[in-house]
C-alpha positions in Angstrom: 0.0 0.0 0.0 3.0 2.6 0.7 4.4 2.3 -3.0 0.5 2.9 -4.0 -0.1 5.5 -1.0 -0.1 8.6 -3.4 -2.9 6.7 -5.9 -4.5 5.3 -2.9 -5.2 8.2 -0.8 -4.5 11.2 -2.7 -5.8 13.4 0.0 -3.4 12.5 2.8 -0.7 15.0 1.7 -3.4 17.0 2.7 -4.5 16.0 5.8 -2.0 14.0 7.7 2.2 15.9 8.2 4.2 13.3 6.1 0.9 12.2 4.0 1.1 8.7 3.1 4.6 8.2 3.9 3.9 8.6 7.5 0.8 6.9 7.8 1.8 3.7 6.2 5.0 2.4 7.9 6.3 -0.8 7.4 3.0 -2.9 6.4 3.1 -5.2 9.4 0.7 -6.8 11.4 0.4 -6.9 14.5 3.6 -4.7 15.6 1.4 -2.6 17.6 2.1 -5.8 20.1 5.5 -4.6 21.0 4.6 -1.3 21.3 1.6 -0.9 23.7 1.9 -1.9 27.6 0.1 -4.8 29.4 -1.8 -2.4 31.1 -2.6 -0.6 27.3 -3.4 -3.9 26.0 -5.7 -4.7 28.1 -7.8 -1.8 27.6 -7.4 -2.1 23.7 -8.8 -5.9 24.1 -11.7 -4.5 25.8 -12.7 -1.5 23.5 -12.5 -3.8 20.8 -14.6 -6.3 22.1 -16.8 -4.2 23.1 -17.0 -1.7 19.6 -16.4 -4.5 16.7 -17.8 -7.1 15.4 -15.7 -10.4 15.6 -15.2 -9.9 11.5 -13.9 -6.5 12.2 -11.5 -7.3 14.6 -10.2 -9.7 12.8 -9.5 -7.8 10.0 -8.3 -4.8 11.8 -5.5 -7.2 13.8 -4.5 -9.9 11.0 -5.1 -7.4 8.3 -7.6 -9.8 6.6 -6.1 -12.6 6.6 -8.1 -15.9 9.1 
């Protein structure tokens, strides 16, 4: 998607310091992981559960894949 950012979502530039280069990074999943705290997982795991659909999360997390 970051060699297609600039056809994809033209209208980042505009919006978002960096546009497209900034907003995709590296393209994988799941690195939020290593980022976040227990304590920030935790509440992650719960606003998800509680604001998306099973099909949604898993999307959002595995980027589509099962």
């Amino acid at each position: 998607m970051k060699k297609q950012g600039e056809e994809l979502m033209p209208q980042t530039r505009m919006i978002l310091k960096g546009g497209f280069d900034t907003f995709f990074h590296k393209g994988t999943n799941g690195r939020w992981r290593d980022v976040l705290s227990a304590d920030e997982l935790k509440l992650y795991d719960a606003a998800a559960t509680r604001e998306l659909t099973p099909v949604c999360r898993r999307w959002l997390e595995n980027g589509g894949r099962a």
